[in-house]
N, C-alpha and C positions, 0 to 999 in steps of 0.2 A: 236506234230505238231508245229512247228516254225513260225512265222508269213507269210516267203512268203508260204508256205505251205495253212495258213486261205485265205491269200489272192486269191492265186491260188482257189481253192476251191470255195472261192465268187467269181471270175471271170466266174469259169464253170457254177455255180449255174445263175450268173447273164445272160449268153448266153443262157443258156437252157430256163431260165423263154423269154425272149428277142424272142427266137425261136419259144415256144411254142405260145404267144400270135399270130407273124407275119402267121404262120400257120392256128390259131384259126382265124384270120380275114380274111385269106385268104380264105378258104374251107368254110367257112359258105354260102355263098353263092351260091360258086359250090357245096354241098351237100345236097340242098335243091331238095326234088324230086326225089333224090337216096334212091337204095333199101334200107328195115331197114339194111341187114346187112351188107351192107358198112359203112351205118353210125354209127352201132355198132363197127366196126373195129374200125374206127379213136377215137370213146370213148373210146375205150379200150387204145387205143396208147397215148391220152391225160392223162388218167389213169395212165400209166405206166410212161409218163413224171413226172405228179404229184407227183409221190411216188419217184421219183427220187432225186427230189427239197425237197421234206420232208427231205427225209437220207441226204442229202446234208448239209441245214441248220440243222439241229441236231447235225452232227457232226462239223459242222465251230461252233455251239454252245457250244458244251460238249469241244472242244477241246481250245475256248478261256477261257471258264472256268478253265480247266485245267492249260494254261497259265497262268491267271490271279493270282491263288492261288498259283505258284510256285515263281511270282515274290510276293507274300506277305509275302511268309517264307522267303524267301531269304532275307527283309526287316528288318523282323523280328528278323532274326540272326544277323544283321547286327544293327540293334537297340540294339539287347543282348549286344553286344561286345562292342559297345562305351557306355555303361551303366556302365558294369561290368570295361569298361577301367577310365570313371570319378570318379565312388566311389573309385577305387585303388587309383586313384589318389588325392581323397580328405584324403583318410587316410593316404598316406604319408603325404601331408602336414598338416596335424595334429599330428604324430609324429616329425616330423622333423620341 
């Protein structure tokens, strides 16, 4: 996953959470007094938002990790090489 990819991702995440609240303030009030099992439905449906935004952040999670650790190797390799490029270069001019 590439960054507009996280980003995308935090955007849906960010609407969804955005959504769910504007709903949750709205229906409180009109499901006061409704039967239990309406009001079971929309817990349920809250529920299933909820578990949305989990998977969501887990994976914009797991997948910046992922990121993060590829640009360390890559760092890493890149440290190797100007390392192994200076000491060549101090032992030529040490012979020469």
């Amino acid at each position: 996953m590439n960054q507009v990819e996280i980003y995308a991702a935090e955007k849906r995440m960010s609407l969804l959470l955005n959504e769910k609240f504007e709903m949750q303030k709205e229906l409180h009030a009109l499901l006061c007094g409704e039967q239990k099992e309406t009001i079971e439905a929309y817990t349920r449906l809250f529920d299933v938002m909820d578990e949305v935004i989990i998977q969501e952040a887990k994976s914009i999670d797991k997948n910046k990790n992922a990121a993060h650790q590829r640009l360390n190797e890559t760092s890493n390799v890149i440290v190797k090489k100007i390392f192994v490029e200076l000491k060549t270069r101090v032992v030529d001019d040490t012979k020469g």
